[in-house]
TORDREN-234547 format. One record per residue (C-alpha): residue in one letter; x, y, z. Coordinates in steps of 0.05 Angstrom, whole numbers, plus 32768, in hexadecimal, padded with zeros to 4 digits. Last residue first. Example, Ala and Ser with C-alpha at 12.3 -4.5 7.8 and 13.67 -1.06 7.14 Angstrom:
S81117FEB808FA80F67FA6809C
! end
This chain:
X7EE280B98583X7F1A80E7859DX7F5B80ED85B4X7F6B80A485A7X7FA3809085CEX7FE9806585B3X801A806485EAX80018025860DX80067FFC85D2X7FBF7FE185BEX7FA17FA385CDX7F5D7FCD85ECX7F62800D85D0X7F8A804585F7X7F55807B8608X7F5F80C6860DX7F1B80D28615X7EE180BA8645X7EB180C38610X7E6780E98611X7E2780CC85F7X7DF680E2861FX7E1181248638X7E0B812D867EX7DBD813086A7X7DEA813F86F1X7DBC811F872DX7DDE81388769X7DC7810F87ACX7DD5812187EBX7DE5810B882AX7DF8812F8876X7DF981728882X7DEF819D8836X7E1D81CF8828X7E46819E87FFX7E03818E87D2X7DEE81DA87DCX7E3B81ED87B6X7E3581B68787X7DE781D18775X7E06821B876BX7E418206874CX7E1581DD870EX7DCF82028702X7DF7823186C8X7E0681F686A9X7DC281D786A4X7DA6819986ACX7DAD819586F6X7D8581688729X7D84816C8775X7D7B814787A9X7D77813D87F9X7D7680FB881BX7D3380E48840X7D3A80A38828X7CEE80B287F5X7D0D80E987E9X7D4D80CD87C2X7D18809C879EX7CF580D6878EX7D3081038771X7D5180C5874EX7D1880C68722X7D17807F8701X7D4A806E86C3X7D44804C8680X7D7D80348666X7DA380358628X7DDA80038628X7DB57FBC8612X7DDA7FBF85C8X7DE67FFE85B9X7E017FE9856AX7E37802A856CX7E5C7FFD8533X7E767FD28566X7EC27FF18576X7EB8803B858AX7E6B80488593X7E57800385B3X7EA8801285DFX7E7E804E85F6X7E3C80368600X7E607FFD8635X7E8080358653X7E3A80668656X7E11802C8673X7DDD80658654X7DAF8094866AX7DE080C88678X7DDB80CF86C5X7E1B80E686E5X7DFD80DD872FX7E2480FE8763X7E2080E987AAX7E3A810B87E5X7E3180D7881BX7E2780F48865X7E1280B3887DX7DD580C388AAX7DE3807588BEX7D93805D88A2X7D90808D886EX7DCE80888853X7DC380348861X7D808032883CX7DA980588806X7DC9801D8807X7D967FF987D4X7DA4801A879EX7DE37FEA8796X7DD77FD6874BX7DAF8012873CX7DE6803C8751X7E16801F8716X7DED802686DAX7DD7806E86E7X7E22808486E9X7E4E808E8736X7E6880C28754X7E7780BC8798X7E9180F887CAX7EAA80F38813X7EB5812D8836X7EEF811B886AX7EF0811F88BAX7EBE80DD88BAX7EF980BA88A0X7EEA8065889BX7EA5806D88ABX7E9780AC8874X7EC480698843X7E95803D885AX7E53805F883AX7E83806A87FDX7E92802887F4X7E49801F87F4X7E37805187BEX7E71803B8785X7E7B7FF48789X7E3F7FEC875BX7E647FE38723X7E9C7FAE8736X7EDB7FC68708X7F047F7E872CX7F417FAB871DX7F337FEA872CX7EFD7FF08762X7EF8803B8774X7F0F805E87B9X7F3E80A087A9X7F5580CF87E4X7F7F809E8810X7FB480D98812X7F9681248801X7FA5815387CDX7F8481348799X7F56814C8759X7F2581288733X7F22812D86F3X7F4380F786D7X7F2C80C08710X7EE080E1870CX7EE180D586BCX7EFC808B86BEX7EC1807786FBX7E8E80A386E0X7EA2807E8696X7E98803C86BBX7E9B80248706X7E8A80478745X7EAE807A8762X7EC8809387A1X7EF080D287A6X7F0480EF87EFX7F02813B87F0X7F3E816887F7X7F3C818B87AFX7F2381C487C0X7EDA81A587D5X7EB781D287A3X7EF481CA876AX7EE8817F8771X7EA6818B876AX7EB281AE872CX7EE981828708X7EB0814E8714X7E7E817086EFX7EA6818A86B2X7EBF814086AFX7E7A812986A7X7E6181578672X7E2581828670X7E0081898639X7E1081BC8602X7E3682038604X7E7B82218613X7E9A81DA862FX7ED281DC8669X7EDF81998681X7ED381758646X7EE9819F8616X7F2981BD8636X7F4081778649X7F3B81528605X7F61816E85C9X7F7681AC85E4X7F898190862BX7FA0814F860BX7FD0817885D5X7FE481A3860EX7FFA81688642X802481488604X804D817F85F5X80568188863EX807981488652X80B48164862AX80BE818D8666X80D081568693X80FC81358667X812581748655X8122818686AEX8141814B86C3X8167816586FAX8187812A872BX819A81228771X81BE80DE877EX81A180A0878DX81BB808187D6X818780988808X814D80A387DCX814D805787C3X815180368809X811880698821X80F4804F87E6X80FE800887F6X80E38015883FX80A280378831X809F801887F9X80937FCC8820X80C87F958805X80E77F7A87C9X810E7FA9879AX810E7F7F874FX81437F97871EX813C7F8B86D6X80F57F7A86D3X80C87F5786A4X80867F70869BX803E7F4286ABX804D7F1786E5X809C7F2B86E9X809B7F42872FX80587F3D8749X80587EFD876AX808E7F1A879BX805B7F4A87BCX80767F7F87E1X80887FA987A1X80BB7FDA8785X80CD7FC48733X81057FE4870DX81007FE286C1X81377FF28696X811280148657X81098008860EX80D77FD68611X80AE7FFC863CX80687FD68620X806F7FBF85D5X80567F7185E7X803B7F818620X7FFB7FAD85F7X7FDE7FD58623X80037FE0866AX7FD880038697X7F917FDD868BX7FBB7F9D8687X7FD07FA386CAX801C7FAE86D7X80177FA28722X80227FE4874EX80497FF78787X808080208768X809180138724X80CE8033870DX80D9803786C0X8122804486ACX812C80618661X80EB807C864BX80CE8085860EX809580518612X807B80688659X808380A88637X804480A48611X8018808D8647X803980BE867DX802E80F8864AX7FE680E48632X7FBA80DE8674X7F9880AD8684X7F5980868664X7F7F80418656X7FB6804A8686X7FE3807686AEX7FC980BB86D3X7FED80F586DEX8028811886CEX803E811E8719X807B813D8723X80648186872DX80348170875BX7FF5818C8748X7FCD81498754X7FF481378793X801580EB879CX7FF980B587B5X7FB180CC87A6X7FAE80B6875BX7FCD806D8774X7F8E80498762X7F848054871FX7FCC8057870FX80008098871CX802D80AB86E8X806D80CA8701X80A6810186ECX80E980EF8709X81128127872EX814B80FC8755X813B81228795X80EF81318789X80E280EE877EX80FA80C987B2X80EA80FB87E3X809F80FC87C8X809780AD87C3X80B680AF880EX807E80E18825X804180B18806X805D80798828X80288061884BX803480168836X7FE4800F881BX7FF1805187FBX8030804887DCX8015800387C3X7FE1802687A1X800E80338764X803F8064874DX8060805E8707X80A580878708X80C5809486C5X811280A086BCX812780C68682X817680D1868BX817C809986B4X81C9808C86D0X81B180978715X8178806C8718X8198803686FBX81D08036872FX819B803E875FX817580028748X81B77FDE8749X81C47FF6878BX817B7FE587ADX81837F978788X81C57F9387ADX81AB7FA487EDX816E7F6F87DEX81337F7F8806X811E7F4E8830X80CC7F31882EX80997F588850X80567F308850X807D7EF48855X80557EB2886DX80797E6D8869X80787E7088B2X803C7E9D88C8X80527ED888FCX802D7F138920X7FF07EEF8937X7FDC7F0F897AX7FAC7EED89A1X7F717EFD89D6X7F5E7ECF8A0DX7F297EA38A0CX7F087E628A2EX7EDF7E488A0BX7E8C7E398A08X7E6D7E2089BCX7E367E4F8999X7E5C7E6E8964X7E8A7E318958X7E427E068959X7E387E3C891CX7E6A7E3188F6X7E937E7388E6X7EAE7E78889EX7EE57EB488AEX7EFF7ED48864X7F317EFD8859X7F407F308827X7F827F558818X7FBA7F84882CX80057F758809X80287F668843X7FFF7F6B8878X7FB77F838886X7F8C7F498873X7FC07F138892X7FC27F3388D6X7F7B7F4088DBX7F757EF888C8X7FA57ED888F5X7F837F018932X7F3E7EE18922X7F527EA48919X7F807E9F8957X7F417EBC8982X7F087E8B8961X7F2B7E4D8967X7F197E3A89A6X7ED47E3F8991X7EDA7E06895FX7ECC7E03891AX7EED7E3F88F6X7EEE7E3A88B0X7F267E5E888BX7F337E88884BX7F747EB18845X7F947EE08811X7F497EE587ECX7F377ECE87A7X7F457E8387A4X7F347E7087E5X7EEA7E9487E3X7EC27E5987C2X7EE37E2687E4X7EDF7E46882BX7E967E5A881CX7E7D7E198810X7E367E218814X7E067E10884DX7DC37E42884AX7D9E7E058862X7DC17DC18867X7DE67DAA8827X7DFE7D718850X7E4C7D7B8845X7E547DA08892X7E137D9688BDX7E3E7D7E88F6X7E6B7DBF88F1X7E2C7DEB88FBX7E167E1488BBX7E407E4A88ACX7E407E9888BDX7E6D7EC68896X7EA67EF688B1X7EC67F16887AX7F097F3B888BX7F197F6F8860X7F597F93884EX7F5A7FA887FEX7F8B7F9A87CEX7F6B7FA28790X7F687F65876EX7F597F4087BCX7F227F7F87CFX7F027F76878FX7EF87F268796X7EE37F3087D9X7EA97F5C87CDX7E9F7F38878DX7E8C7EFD87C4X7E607F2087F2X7E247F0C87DFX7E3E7EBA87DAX7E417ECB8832X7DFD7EE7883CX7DDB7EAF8802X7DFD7E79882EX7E0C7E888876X7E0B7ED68891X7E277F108895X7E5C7F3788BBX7E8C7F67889FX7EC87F8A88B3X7F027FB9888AX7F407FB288A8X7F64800088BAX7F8E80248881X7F4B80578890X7F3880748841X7F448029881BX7F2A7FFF885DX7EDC80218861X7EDD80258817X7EF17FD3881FX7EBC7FC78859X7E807FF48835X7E917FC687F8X7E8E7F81881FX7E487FA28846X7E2D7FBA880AX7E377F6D87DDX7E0F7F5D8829X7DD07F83881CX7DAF7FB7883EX7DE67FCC886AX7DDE7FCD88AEX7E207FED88D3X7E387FD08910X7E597FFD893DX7E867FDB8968X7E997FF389B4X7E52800A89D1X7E2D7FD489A5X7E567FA089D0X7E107F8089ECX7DF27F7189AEX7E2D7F5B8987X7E247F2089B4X7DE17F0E8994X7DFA7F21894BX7E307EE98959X7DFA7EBF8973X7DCC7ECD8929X7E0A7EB688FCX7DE77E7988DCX7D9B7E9988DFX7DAC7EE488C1X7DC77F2288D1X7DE37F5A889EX7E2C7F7788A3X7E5B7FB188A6X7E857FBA88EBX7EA77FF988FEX7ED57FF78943X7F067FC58931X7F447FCB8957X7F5D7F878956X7F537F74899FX7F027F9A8994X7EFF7F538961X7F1D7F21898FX7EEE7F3A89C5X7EAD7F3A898EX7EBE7EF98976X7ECA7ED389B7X7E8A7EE489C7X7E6F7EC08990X7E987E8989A1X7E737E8389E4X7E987E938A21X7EBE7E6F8A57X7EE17E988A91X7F207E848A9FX7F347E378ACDX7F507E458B12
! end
């Protein structure tokens, strides 16, 4: 007796509810129309957000992925639909994001004929996501679909991207659903070495100033608890990058804060004092290290990572530990012995007291003027004590919110770090209240970065996405301004801008506002933004022409940061 036949499209949404996927993002249109025909009838099992444009629907996927650990989903069309999503991709690749893009194509017999909306989205997307692949047969549909998921979310996590043809949408099969668990000359969890885990340890144990640098990779492996035990039993101090600030807690003793070109002084500084540097999980990007060339030169360095090309890219390493952190760290913890380190520890402070006086205190805490941006984010942070999901867009909102910000959360920090996409901020935040509807979710973003993705508050508005959104509004693409100030002769060239009233576009979506110049104005509109059920926008007037300070010029060594400007 020969199965059931059904149309590609169909094929799609079975293969897709096999995976798990409950949340999809997309946007119809003419080349993937029969797959939004059979979404039709499984709206009961897969919710398909409508974003209002499809760079959204890529960035809504990858805040939906970054806060869940699940695949990130969206669904758009041929042509301009598919080329929308493209930075989407590119972000999610740098920053090792699960997504699978699944684009519409013209039919295969229409292939190389420049038909309408036809563009080659395989070649275009190949060199920026982990897998790219054209599916032009319906019987293909179910082994593509589980080979992607599988690809995306192993390993080191990443995009993929599903060209459908449209005769492949349309075609009969027969189906049955597959589970793609191996790909020959695929390792997304290559051996660990045994003798690579003792020579760490044996370096570990001798260290008299060891440094830990935490990355996102402790996130993506879930081994937030291993980091800790490792940690905690041989007593190393850490810096945390960009996107590892929720790996470990903010006031954890051990924590020192953040690493790079706006972090925080201590780790910077004794990045280039110590004498074994342990990178967990994170990739030695340029933003972290400064200047190669005088970067840890003094210290053994010990390198944890899933993802072979890594090792050595940017900073050579003594002793490379392949594998997932979850499992290397374990290794580690078992065999290194307990250790004090208390001199090294403390002589962290000198440096935490000079930033507080010279930068912290003043921003966060000012007597008198405008209001600053890192007052404002220290408060909301304060409001939501502490356990609220970050997002952020890109700029001095983006460097200001990271600093300030406070974590006691996993998964608590969504912001695009190495692709530095403005505009990431408000969508990504629309999937991240998807991804964990349990958690407030709060996105501040500058006046630069909102207007480039205005558009989604058609999707608040549309999904009652309960979206706290605060505006740092200075009038200004405030980094751009900034580096004007510090490095062209403050010659503002094309960084004022001129701004609409946020309050009536946020009325005319039917989202509550506010706007505070004042100080005194501050708690009271945080606490009614919080208050508030469902979205809401905070418009905060900050200080034109305030710095995100310390700040490690561009070329510089990573242990020389201007205090001020």
């Amino acid at each position: 007796m020969s199965k059931e036949k059904i149309t590609g499209s169909e094929a799609l949404m079975r293969s897709l509810e096999h995976e798990g996927v409950k949340t999809i993002f997309g946007y119809p249109g003419g080349a993937i129309m029969p797959v939004f025909d059979a979404l039709y009838d499984h709206r009961n099992k897969l919710n398909h957000i409508l974003v209002r444009h499809e760079q959204g629907a890529a960035h809504a996927a990858q805040g939906f992925a970054r806060v869940s650990g699940e695949v990130g989903v969206c669904l758009v069309t041929s042509g301009p639909g598919a080329t929308n999503t493209i930075t989407g991709v590119a972000d999610a690749m740098i920053d090792s994001t699960p997504i699978v893009v699944i684009a519409g194509q013209v039919g295969a017999g229409l292939l190389g004929t420049d038909a309408f909306q036809e563009v080659d989205l395989v070649g275009i997307t190949q060199p920026i996501s982990k897998w790219s692949y054209q599916i032009r047969r319906a019987e293909d549909v179910a082994w593509a679909v589980s080979r992607a998921f599988y690809i995306a979310r192993s390993g080191r996590p990443g995009p993929v991207v599903l060209d459908f043809a449209k005769n492949a949408q349309q075609e009969l099969t027969e189906f049955e659903p597959m589970k793609v668990d191996f790909i020959r000359s695929y390792d997304p969890d290559p051996e660990t070495d045994p003798k690579a885990v003792a020579e760490a340890v044996a370096l570990i144990n001798e260290a008299k100033r060891p440094l830990a640098l935490v990355g996102q990779g402790v996130e993506l492996g879930n081994a937030q608890a291993e980091l800790r035990a490792f940690i905690e039993k041989a007593d190393i101090p850490c810096g945390c990058t960009l996107l590892g600030l929720s790996a470990l807690p903010t006031e954890h003793p051990l924590n020192k804060g953040m690493l790079g070109m706006h972090g925080n002084l201590g780790p910077n500084v004794k990045t280039n004092e110590c004498d074994v540097l342990i990178a967990v999980g994170m990739r030695f990007d340029d933003r972290v290290t400064g200047k190669l060339d005088t970067y840890a030169k003094q210290a053994k360095v010990i390198h944890l990572d899933v993802d072979p090309s890594e090792i050595g890219k940017n900073v050579a390493v003594d002793v490379p530990v392949l594998g997932n952190c979850k499992r290397t760290l374990a290794l580690l913890t078992e065999l290194i012995q307990h250790q004090e380190h208390k001199e090294w520890i403390d002589s962290f402070k000198t440096y935490e007291e000079k930033e507080y006086a010279a930068v912290i205190e003043k921003e966060v805490f000012p007597k008198e003027g405008p209001l600053n941006m890192g007052e404002v984010v220290h408060a909301v942070s304060e409001a939501t004590n502490n356990e609220a999901i970050l997002v952020t867009d890109v700029g001095q909102n983006q460097m200001m919110a990271c600093r300030y910000f406070k974590y006691t959360k996993e998964r608590s920090v969504v912001t695009s770090g190495g692709m530095g996409t403005m505009g990431f901020g408000l969508p990504a935040a629309i999937g991240a209240t998807f991804g964990r509807p349990d958690r407030t979710v709060c996105v501040f973003m500058g006046d630069g970065g909102l207007q480039m993705t205005m558009q989604e508050l058609g999707t608040v508005m549309e999904q009652k996405a309960p979206v706290k959104i605060i505006l740092l509004n200075n009038n200004y693409l405030g980094n751009v301004r900034q580096w004007q100030a510090m490095f062209f002769n403050r010659r503002y060239s094309f960084t004022p801008m001129m701004n609409p009233d946020y309050m009536q576009i946020a009325a005319a979506y039917g989202i509550k506002s506010r706007r505070v110049i004042e100080r005194a104005e501050l708690n009271d509109a945080i606490r009614e933004m919080l208050e508030t059920d469902g979205a809401f926008l905070l418009e905060a007037c900050v200080v034109e022409e305030g710095n995100v300070l310390p700040m490690t010029p561009p070329g510089s060594s990573v242990n020389y940061m201007l205090m001020e400007c």
